[in-house]
C-alpha positions, 0 to 999 in steps of 0.5 A: 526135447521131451515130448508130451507123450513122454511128459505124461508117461513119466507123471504117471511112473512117478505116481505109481512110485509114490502110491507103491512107497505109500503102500509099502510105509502102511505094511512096515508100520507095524503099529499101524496094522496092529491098531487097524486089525484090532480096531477093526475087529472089534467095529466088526463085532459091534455093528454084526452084534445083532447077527452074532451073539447068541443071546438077548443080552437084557433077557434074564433067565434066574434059573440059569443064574451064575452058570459055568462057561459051557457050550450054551454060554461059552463065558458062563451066566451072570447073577441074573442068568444073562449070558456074558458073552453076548453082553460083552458083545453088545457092550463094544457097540455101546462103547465104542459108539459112545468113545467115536461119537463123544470126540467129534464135538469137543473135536470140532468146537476146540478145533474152531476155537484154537483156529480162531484164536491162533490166526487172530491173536491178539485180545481174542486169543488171551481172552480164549486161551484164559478159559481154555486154562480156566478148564484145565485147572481141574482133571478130566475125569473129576469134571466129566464126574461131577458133570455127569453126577448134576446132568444124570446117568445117560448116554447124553449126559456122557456126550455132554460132559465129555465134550464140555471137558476134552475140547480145551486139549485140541484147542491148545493144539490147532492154536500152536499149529495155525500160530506157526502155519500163519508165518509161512511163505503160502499163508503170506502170500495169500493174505498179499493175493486180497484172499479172505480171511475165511477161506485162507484159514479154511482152505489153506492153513486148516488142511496143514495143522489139523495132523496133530488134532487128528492123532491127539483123537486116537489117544482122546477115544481111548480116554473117553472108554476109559470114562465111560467105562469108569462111570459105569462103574461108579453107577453113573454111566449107561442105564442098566440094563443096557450091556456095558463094558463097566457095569459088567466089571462091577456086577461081576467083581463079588463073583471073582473068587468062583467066577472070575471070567465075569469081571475079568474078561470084560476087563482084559477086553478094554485093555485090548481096545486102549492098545488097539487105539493107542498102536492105531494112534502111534501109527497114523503120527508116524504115517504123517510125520515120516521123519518121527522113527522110533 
């Protein structure tokens, strides 16, 4: 007969086993720490941009304009005698600020709204699931286009445009999870228990389907940089003279034949950060669904 002493060394064993597979899935997943090392470097560099880059990245110097890389200016000086490096350094924390934050809301709103028309069916999912089609009729970047164009160049007309667009995506998601999660033994169960409708959907199903949404928005931060840095190229992004991955291209790319590593540098970094989310992304889906090996 096992006794409570030994009950309650084996629970502890068995927990210890479960963190150490835990930890060892985490460092064989080699997407994952790839996507976290980047990723982390580069939050780094943005929150530290106030400590480490050597300049005022606004001041302008015309005198200094179009420097070569040199020990003062280690990626040269812009046509306004800006250095490119601490540009390219404030610019991550404009960016990849602007990337996070724009996901949480269409996050949020098409999580609510799938939830909502998945446990409910009926009327209100048609009703829904007609506007979330109505949304997807026109591309992404087309709409935050327009969308930014009629509200203005801004960070808010960003976060607005971006929001009004992406949150159709994680609607469909949470709707096709909660559709499934709402046919379970526990859900069943629950509803026969006398459960409200509110906290069943909050406490039990949500915590069960929300995987999906939460890899889809590693990949949805990689698409919103690419549209911010898409705007700030077409003009219609962040105000100059803010530092800007996207400005930073197109003030930079009538300078390419002599200096290239103005354009093209800020350009090699957003390529770096798009492969640091998407490896961050993969990694998490394979974390949450071990089965799912390449």
């Amino acid at each position: 007969m096992t006794t409570p002493t030994a009950a309650l060394v084996g629970v502890k064993q068995r927990r210890r086993a479960s963190r150490s597979r835990s930890l060892r899935a985490w460092y064989r997943n080699g997407s994952l720490m790839a996507g976290i090392v980047i990723v982390g470097l580069l939050v780094l560099v943005a929150v530290l941009a106030p400590v480490i880059a050597p300049y005022d990245p606004i001041a302008q110097h015309l005198e200094q304009a179009l420097e070569s890389p040199s020990a003062a200016h280690w990626l040269g000086t812009d046509k306004y005698g800006r250095d490119v490096l601490s540009r390219l350094i404030w610019g991550a924390r404009v960016d990849l600020r602007v990337g996070f934050l724009a996901v949480l809301i269409p996050f949020v709103v098409g999580s609510v709204i799938g939830a909502i028309a998945g446990y409910v069916g009926g009327i209100v999912d048609t009703i829904l699931m007609r506007i979330v089609d109505v949304f997807f009729a026109f591309p992404f970047y087309v709409m935050v286009i327009v969308l930014v164009f009629v509200l203005g160049a801004g960070e808010t007309s960003i976060y607005l445009a971006i929001a009004a667009v992406s949150w159709v995506s994680y609607a469909k998601i949470v709707r096709g999870e909660v559709i499934v999660a709402r046919q379970q033994d526990y859900v069943v169960a629950a509803r026969l228990g006398g459960m409200s409708h509110t906290r069943l959907l909050v406490r039990h199903i949500a915590p069960n389907v929300m995987s999906q949404a939460v890899i889809y928005a590693m990949s949805d931060i990689v698409m919103d940089i690419m549209a911010i840095v898409t705007l700030g190229y077409l003009g219609l992004g962040i105000e100059p003279p803010t530092a800007e991955w996207g400005s930073m291209i197109v003030d930079g790319q009538e300078f390419i034949t002599t200096q290239w590593q103005q354009t093209t540098i800020p350009g090699l970094v957003v390529v770096v950060t798009s492969l640091g989310l998407s490896w961050l992304g993969d990694g998490i889906s394979d974390l949450l669904s071990p089965d799912r090996r390449r």
